[in-house]
C-alpha positions in Angstrom: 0.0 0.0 0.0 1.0 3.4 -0.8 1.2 6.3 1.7 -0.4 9.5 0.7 1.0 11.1 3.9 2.9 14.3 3.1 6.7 14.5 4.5 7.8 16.9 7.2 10.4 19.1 6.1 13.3 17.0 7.5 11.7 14.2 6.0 12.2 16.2 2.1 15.7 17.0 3.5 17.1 13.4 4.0 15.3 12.6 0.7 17.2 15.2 -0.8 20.5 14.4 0.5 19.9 10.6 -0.4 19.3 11.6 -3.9 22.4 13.6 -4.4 24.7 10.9 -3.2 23.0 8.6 -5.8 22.9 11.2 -8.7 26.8 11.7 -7.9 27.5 8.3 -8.3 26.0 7.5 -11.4 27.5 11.3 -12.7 31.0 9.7 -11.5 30.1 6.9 -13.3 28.8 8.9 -17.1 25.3 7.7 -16.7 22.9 9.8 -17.8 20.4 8.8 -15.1 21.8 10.7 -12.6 19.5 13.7 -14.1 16.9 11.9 -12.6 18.0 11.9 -8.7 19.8 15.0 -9.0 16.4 16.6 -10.5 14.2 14.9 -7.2 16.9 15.9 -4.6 16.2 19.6 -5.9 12.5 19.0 -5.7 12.8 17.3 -2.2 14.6 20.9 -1.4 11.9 22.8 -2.5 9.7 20.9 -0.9 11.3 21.3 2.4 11.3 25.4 1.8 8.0 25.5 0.7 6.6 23.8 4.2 8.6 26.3 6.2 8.6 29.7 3.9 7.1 32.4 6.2 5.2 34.0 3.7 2.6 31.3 4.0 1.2 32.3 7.0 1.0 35.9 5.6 -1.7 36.5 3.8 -1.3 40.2 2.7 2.4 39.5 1.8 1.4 36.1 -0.3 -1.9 37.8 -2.0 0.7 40.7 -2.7 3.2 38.4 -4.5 0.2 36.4 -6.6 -3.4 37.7 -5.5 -4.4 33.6 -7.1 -1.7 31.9 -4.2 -3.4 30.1 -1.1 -1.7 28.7 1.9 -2.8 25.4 0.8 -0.8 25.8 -2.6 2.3 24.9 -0.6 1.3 21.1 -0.4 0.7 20.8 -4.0 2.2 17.3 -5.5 2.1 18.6 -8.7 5.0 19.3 -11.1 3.1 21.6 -13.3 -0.3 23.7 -12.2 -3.5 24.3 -14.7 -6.6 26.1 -14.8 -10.3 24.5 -14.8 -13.1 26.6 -15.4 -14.9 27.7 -12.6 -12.4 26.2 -10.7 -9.3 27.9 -8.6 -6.1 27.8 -10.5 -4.3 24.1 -9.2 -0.4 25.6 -8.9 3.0 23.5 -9.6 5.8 23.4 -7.7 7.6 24.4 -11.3 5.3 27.8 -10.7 5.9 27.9 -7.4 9.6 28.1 -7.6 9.2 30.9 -10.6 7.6 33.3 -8.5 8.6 32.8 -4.8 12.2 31.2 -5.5 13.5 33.1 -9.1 17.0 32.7 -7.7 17.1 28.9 -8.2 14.3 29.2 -11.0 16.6 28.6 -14.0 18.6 25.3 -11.8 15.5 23.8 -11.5 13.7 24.0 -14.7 17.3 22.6 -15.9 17.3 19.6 -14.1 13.5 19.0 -14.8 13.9 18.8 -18.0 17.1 16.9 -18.2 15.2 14.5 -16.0 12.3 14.3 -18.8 14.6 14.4 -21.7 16.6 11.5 -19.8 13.3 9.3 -18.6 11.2 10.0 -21.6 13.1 11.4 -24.9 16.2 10.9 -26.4 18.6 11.4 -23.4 21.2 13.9 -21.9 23.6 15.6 -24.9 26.8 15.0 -24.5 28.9 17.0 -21.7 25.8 17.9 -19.6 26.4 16.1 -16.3 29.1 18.9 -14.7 26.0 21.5 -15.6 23.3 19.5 -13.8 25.6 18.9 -11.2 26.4 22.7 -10.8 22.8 23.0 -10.9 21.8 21.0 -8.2 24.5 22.7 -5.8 23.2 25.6 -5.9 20.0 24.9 -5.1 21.8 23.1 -2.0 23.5 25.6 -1.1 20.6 28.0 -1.6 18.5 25.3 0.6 21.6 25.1 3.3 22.2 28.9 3.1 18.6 29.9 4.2 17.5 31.2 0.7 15.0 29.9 0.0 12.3 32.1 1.0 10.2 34.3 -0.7 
């Protein structure tokens, strides 16, 4: 049986830090595949932040970045939001990061896609691994550092 039970914030934090040490392995080792857990250690960081960010629990200051964000938005499982009609628009933690975290914004799209490209398409080009890598220590150190907040 699955568990539908969201993690705490340590709980995306270990995650994170397991993923890395498996997504440097297989980079040490060429494989493309380690777009994959270097993209979900990223994601377990944003995560993390996104439980924790302070501007959650203020409304004015949330409304005032997006007047459409919620406090509920920050449990979203979602890579990607959309828009129903007559419905409130569902947000993604791809949009999430865009407007509350810009700094890592670019980082994290990267790996996503690689992660895609990787699982789905025709695979990593040539070279890309020291980029993703790059990419996924910044938004550890952004994590570690405390800067990611909105």
């Amino acid at each position: 049986m699955v568990s539908s039970t969201p993690l705490a914030e340590q709980a995306h934090l270990d995650r994170a830090a397991r993923h890395i040490v498996i997504g440097s392995a297989l980079a040490d080792a060429g494989d493309e595949w380690a777009a994959v857990p270097m993209f979900y250690s990223a994601y377990h960081f944003v995560k993390a932040a996104l439980l924790v960010d302070p501007i959650w629990w203020d409304i004015q200051r949330l409304q005032g970045t997006r007047p459409d964000l919620i406090p509920d938005d920050r449990f979203t499982k979602r890579h990607h939001g959309h828009r129903q009609t007559g419905r409130p628009r569902e947000w993604g933690i791809n949009e999430l990061v865009l407007v509350l975290y810009p700094s890592i914004a670019r980082d994290y799209e990267q790996l996503h896609v690689a992660s895609i490209d990787v699982r789905y398409h025709e695979g990593l080009p040539s070279g890309a691994l020291p980029d993703l890598r790059a990419a996924m220590d910044r938004i550890r150190a952004a994590s570690e550092s405390g800067a990611l907040t909105a």
